[in-house]
C-alpha positions as CSV (number, residue, x, y, z in Angstrom):
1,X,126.3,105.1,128.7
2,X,123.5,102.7,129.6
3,X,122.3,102.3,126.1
4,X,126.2,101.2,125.3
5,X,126.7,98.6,128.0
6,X,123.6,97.1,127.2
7,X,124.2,97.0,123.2
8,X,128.3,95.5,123.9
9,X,126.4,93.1,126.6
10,X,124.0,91.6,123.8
11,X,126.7,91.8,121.3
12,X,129.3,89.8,123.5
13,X,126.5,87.5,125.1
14,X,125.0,86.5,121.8
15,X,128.7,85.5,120.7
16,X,129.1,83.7,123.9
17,X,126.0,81.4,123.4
18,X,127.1,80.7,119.8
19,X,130.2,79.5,120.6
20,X,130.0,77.5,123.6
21,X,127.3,78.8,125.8
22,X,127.8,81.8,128.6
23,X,126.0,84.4,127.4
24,X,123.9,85.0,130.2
25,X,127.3,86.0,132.2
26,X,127.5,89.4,130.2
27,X,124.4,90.0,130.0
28,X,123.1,89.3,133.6
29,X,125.5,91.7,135.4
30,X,125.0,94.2,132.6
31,X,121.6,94.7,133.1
32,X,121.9,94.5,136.9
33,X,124.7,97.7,136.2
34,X,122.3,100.0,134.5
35,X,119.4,99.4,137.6
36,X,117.5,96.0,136.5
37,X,116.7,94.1,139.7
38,X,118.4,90.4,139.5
39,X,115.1,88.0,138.4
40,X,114.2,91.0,136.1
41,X,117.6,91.2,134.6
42,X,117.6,87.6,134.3
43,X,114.3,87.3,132.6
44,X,115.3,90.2,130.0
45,X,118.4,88.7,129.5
46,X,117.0,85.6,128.7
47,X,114.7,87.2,126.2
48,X,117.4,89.3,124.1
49,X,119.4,86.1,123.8
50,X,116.3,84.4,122.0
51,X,117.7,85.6,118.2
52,X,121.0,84.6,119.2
53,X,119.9,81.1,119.9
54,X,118.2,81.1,116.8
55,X,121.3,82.4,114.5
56,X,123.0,79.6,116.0
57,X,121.6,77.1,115.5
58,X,120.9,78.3,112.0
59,X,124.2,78.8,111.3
60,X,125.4,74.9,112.8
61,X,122.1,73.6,110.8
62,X,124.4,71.1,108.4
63,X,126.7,69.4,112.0
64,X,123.7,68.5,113.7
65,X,123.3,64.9,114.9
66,X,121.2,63.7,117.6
67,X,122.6,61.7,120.5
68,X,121.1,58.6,122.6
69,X,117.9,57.9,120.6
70,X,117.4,61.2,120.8
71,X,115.0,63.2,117.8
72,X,113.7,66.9,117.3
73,X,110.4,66.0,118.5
74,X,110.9,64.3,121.5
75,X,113.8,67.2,122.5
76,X,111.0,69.8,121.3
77,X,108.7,68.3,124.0
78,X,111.0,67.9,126.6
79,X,112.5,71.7,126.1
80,X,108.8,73.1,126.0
81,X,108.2,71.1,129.5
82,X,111.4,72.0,131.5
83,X,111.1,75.3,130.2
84,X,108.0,76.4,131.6
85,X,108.1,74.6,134.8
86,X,111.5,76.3,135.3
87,X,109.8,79.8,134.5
88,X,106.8,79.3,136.5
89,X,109.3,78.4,139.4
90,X,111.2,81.7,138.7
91,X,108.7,83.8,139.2
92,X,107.8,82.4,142.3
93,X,110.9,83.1,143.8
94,X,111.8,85.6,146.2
95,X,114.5,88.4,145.1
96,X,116.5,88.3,147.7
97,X,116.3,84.5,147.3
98,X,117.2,85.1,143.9
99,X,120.1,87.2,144.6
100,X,121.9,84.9,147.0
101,X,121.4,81.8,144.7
102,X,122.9,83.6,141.5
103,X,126.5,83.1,142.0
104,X,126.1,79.7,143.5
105,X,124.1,78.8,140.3
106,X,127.0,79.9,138.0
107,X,129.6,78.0,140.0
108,X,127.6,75.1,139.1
109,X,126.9,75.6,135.9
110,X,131.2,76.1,135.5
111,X,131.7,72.7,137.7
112,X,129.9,71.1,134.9
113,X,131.3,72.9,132.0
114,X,134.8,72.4,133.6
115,X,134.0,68.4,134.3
116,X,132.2,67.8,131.6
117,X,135.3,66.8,128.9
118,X,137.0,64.7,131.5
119,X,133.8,62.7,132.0
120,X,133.4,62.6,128.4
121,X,136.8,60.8,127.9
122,X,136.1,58.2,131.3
123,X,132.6,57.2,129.0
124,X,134.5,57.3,125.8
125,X,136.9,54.4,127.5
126,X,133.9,52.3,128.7
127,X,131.8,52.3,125.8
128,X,135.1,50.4,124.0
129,X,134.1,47.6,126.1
130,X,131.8,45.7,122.7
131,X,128.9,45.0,124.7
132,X,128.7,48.3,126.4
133,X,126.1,50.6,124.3
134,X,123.9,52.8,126.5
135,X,124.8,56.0,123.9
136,X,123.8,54.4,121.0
137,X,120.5,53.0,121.4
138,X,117.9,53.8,119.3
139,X,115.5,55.0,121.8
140,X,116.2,57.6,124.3
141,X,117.3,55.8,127.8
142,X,115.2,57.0,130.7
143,X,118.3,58.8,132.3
144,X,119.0,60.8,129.2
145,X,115.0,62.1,129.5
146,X,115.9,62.9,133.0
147,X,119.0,64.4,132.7
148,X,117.4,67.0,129.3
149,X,114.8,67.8,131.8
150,X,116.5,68.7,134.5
151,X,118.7,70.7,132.1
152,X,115.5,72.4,130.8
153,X,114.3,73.3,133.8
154,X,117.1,74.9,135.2
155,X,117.2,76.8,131.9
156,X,113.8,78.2,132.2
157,X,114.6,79.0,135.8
158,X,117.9,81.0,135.3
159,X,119.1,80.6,131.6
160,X,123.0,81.4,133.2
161,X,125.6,79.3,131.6
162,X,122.7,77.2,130.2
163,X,124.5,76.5,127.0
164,X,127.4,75.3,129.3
165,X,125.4,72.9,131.1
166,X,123.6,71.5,128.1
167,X,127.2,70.4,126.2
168,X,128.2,69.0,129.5
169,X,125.0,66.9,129.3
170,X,125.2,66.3,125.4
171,X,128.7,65.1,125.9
172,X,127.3,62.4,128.9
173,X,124.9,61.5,126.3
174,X,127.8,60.5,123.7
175,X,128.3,63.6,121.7
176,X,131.9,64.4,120.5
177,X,131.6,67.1,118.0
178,X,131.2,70.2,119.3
179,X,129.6,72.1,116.3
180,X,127.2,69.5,116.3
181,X,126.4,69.9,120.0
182,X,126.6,73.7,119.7
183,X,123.6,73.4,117.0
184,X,121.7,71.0,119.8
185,X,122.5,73.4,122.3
186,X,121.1,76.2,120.4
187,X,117.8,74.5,119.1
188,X,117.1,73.7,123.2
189,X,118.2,76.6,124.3
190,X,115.8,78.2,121.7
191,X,112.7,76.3,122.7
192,X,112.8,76.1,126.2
193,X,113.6,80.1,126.3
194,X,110.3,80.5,123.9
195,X,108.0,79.5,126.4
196,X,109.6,80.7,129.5
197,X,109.9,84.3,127.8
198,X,106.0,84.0,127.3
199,X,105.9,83.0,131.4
200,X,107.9,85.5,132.1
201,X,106.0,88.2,129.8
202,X,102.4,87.1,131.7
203,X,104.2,87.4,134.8
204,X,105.4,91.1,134.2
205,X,109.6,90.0,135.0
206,X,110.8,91.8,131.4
207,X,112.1,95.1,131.3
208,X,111.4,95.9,127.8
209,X,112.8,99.5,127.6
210,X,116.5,97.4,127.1
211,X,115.2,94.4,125.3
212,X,114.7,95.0,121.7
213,X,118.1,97.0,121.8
214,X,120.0,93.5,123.7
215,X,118.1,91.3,121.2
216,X,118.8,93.0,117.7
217,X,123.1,93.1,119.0
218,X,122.3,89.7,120.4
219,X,121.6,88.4,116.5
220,X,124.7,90.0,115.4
221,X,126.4,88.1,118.1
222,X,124.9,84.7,118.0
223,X,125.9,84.5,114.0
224,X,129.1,86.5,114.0
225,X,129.7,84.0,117.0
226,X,128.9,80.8,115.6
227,X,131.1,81.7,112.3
228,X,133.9,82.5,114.5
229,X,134.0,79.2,116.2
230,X,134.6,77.3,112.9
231,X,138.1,79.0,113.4
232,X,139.1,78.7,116.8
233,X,140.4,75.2,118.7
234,X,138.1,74.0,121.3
235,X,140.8,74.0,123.8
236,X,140.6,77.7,123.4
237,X,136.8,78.1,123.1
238,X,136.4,75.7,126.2
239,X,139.4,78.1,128.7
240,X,137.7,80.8,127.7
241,X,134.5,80.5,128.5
242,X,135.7,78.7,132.0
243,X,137.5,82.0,132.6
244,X,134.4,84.1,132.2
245,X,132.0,82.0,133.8
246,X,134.7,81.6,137.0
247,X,135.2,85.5,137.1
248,X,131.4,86.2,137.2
249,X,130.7,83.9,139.8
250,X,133.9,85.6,141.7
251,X,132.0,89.2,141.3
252,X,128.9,87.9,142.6
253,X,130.0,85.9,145.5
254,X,131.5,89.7,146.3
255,X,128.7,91.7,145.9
């Protein structure tokens, strides 16, 4: 039974990420089901979604266009950074701490998921004002560097709804395609989880007796995922995951 919810939770949170980001909402609670302590859970869960990431943004390769001045070098180094600051900051957090911050840190990551279109739309309206051009500048603006930080950081520190998060930013940023910010998402969310999987393995947070099992159904996922959102309307994709994300953070504000 264990070895099931754990395979169907890799599968589903692998599909998640691909499409619009969530995975971490299966897998976190699925892990925490079968005994995993909460940071350890969330460090293994972070770690099985790795291949997913990967398959993603493999599979979005060909949409890909980079917002605000924004290039793969200067997002390599700014996913490397957050990511390990927010790893390091992880693992020197208390578990009870950790606990009681989990469903407050999926409500927010939902908040900005759920606000992020309808702030996408206000910027779309200002920037038809001709001498308005913050998104478009060739060089990235100082609040986009903060704003991918932050982002990265809270990645490395949680990884819960991270994809969410990181199309609400994209679309602040000017992004309107969402397969193209899907294959952003995934090459940040890929990585920043790199190194804060390394923090987490020197640290001793990964329960590896589940996480080559999670990672090879979390492959399947991630490509079967990002193949299936070529089909679907974003309207769809977007209730969806809000549903998910809002019934997870439901469950833990219960526990």
């Amino acid at each position: 039974m264990e070895w099931g919810i754990v395979s169907l939770a890799g599968f589903l949170g692998g599909m998640l990420n691909a499409v619009a980001g969530g995975g971490s909402f299966i897998t976190l609670p699925a892990l925490i089901a079968v005994g995993v302590s909460p940071v350890s859970a969330n460090t293994t869960g972070t770690a099985a979604l790795l291949p997913g990431y990967i398959a993603g943004a493999w599979r979005f390769r060909h949409d890909i266009d980079f917002p605000a001045g924004l290039n793969m070098l200067f997002i390599t180094w700014i996913a490397l950074f957050g990511g390990t600051i927010g790893a390091a900051i992880l693992l020197l957090t208390d578990e009870q701490l950790f606990s009681t911050l989990i469903p407050w840190l999926i409500f927010f990551a939902m908040m900005a998921f759920i606000a992020g279109p309808r702030l996408l739309r206000r910027k779309n309206t200002v920037t038809k004002n001709p001498g308005y051009d913050l998104y478009s500048s060739r060089k990235p603006s100082i609040a986009a560097c903060l704003l991918l930080i932050t982002v990265c950081i809270y990645g490395g520190y949680f990884n819960g709804g991270l994809g969410i998060v990181l199309l609400a930013a994209l679309g602040l940023m000017g992004q309107t395609s969402l397969h193209s910010m899907n294959g952003i998402k995934n090459i940040i969310s890929a990585l920043l989880t790199m190194v804060a999987v390394a923090v987490y393995a020197l640290g001793g947070a990964i329960a590896w007796n589940y996480l080559v099992l999670m990672s090879i159904t979390a492959i399947a996922g991630g490509y079967f995922g990002a193949a299936f959102a070529y089909r679907v309307p974003q309207k769809i994709m977007h209730s969806f995951i809000a549903l998910v994300g809002c019934l997870m953070s439901i469950v833990f504000f219960l526990r």
